[in-house]
C-alpha positions in Angstrom: 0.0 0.0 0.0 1.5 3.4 -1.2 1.0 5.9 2.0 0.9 9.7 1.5 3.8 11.9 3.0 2.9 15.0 5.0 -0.9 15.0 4.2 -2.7 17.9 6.1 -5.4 20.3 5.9 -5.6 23.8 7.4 -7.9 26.6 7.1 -7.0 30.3 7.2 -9.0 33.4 7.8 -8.6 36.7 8.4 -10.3 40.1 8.6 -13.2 38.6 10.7 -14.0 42.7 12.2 -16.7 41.5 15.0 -18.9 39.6 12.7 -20.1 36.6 14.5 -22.4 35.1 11.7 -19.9 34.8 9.7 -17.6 33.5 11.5 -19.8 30.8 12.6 -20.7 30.1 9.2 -17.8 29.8 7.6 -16.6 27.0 10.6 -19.7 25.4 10.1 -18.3 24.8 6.6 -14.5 24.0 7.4 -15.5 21.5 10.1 -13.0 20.3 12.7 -10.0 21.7 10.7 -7.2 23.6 12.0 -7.6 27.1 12.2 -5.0 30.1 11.6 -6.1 33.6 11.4 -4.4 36.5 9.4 -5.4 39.5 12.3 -8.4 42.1 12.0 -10.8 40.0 14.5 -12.4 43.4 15.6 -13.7 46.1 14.3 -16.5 47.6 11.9 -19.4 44.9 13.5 -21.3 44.3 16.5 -19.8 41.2 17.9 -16.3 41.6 19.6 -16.0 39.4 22.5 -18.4 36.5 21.0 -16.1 36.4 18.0 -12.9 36.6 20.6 -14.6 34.2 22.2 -15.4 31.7 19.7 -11.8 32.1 18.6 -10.0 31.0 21.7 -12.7 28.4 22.3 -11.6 26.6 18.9 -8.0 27.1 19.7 -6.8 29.3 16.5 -3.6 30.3 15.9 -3.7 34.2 15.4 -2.1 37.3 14.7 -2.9 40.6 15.6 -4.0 43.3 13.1 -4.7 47.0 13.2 -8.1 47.0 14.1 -7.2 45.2 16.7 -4.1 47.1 18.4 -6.0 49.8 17.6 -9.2 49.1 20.0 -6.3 47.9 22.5 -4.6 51.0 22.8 -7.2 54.0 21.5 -5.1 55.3 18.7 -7.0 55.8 16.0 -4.8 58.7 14.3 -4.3 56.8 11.2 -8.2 55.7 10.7 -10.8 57.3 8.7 -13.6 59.1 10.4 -15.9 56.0 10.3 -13.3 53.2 11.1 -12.1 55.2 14.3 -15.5 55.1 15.7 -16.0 51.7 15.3 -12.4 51.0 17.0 -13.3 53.5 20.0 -16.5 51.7 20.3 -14.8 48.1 19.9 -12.7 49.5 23.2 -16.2 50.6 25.2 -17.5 47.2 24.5 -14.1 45.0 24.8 -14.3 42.8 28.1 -11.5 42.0 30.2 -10.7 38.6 29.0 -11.2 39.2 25.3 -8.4 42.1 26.1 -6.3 39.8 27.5 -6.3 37.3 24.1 -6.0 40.5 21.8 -2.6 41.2 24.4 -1.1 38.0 23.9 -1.3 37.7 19.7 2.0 38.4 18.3 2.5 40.3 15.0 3.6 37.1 13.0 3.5 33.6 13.2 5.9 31.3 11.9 5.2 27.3 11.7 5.7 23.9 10.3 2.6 22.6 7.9 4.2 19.1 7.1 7.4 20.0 5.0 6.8 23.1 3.7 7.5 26.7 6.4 4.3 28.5 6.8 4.9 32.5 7.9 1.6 34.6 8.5 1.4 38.2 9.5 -1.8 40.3 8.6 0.1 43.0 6.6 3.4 42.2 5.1 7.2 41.1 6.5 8.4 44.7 6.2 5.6 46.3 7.9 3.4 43.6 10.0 0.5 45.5 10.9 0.0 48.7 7.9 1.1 47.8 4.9 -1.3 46.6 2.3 -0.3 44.2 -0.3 -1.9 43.1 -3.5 0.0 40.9 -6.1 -0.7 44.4 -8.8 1.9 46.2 -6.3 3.8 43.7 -4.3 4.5 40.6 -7.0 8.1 41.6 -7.9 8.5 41.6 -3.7 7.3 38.0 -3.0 10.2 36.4 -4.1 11.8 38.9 -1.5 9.2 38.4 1.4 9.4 34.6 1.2 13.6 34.7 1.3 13.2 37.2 3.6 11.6 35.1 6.4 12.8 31.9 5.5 9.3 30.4 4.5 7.9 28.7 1.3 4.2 29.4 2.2 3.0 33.4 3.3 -0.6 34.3 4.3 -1.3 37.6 4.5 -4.5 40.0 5.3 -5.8 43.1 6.1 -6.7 43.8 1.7 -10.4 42.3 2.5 -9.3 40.6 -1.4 -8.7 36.8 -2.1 -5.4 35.9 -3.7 -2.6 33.6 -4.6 0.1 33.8 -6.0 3.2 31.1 -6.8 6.6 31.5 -7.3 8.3 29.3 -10.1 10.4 27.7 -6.9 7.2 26.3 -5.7 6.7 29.4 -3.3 3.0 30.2 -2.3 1.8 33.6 -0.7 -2.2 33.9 -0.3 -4.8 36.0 1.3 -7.6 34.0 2.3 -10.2 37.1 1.8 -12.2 38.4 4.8 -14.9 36.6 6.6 -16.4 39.8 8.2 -16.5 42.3 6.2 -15.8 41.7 1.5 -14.8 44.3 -0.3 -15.0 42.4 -3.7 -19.2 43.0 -4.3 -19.6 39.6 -3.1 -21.4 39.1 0.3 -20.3 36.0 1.1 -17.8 35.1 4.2 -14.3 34.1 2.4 -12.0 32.0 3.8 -9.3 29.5 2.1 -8.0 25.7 2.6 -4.9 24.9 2.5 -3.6 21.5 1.7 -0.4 20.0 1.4 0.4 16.9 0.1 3.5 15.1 -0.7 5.2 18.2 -0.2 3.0 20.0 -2.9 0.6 23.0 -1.7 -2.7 23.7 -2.7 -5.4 26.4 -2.0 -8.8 26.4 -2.3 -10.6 29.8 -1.8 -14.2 28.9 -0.1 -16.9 31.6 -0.1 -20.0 31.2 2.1 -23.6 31.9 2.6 -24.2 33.8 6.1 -27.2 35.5 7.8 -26.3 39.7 6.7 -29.4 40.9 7.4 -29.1 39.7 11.5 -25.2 41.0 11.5 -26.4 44.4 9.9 -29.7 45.0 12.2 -27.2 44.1 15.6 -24.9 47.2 13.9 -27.9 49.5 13.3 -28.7 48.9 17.0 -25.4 48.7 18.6 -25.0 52.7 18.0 -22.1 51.6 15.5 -22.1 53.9 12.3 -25.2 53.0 10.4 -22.7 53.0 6.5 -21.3 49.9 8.1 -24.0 47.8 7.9 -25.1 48.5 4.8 -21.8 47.6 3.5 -22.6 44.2 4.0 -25.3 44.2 1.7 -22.8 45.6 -0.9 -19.9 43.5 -0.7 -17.8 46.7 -1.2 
């Protein structure tokens, strides 16, 4: 019988921003699989410490992002008008323990998926938590990023768009899309699977159904701004 070296599955996420329903839809969908989580688990929706919550409870493997330093330490300088007040409410509303996970998230996350190095941060290796990258700006850098931190596989968030991208080395960065909160006029929760088999790496981008109209109507009552939940009706 011919066995199968290094067989795994994982699932990444990112960009979650206090949405519970979709959250709990998208791992109703991935099942018992291992989760890992680009950053950006607050902000924008009406949810924070159920979605912390949740998190910790399934055991993820997270990073932090700015959303969520920022409704840790009230500096909301480099937001626009609408994102600061949903950080400064996220803070109001943040309960002790939840603050306490946010705390202990470091800025990138480096581990072993089988053979192949795994690094995941929620912006980029030269600016963790900021910088925004997109493979129309950052492609010629990849090569870069993945020498840079010694890795063969990069996840990356905080662009709320889907990606991957493959080196001809057999180098894979991704962005697994957000669950919370698309910007790509699609309403579903996105998440990816990542499987690696036999050394080879594989991902499959997921997009799922979710309740919007209940996460909007807990926005429009939570005193959050009211543009945010229409967003979610958007996609955009």
């Amino acid at each position: 019988m011919t066995t199968t070296r290094d067989a795994l599955r994982v699932a990444f996420i990112s960009d979650v921003h206090s949405n519970l329903e979709a959250l709990e839809a998208v791992l109703d969908d991935a099942g018992r699989t291992k989760l890992f989580c680009a950053g950006d688990i607050l902000g924008y929706g009406a949810s924070p410490n159920e979605v912390v919550r949740i998190l910790k409870g399934v055991g993820a493997t997270c990073v932090v992002g700015n959303h969520d330093v920022a409704s840790l330490d009230g500096d909301v300088g480099a937001f626009n008008p609408r994102a600061a007040m949903a950080a400064i409410w996220t803070s109001e509303h943040l309960s002790e323990e939840s603050k306490a996970f946010l705390r202990s998230l470091p800025r990138e996350v480096r581990a072993d998926l089988g053979s192949r190095r795994l690094y995941m941060t929620h912006g980029s290796p030269d600016d963790n938590i900021w910088e925004y990258v997109r493979p129309s700006t950052h492609a010629d850098l990849f090569d870069y990023y993945l020498q840079k931190v010694d890795a063969d596989l990069m996840a990356l968030g905080h662009t709320h768009m889907a990606f991957q991208w493959r080196s001809e080395g057999g180098g894979l960065v991704f962005n697994p899309g957000s669950v919370g909160q698309p910007r790509n006029g699609d309403t579903r929760a996105y998440y990816a699977v990542l499987s690696v088999e036999d050394g080879k790496a594989e991902v499959e981008e997921r997009h799922v159904e979710y309740d919007v109209e209940r996460a909007a109507k807990k926005i429009l009552s939570s005193g959050l701004p009211p543009s945010l939940a229409t967003q979610l009706f958007s996609g955009g």
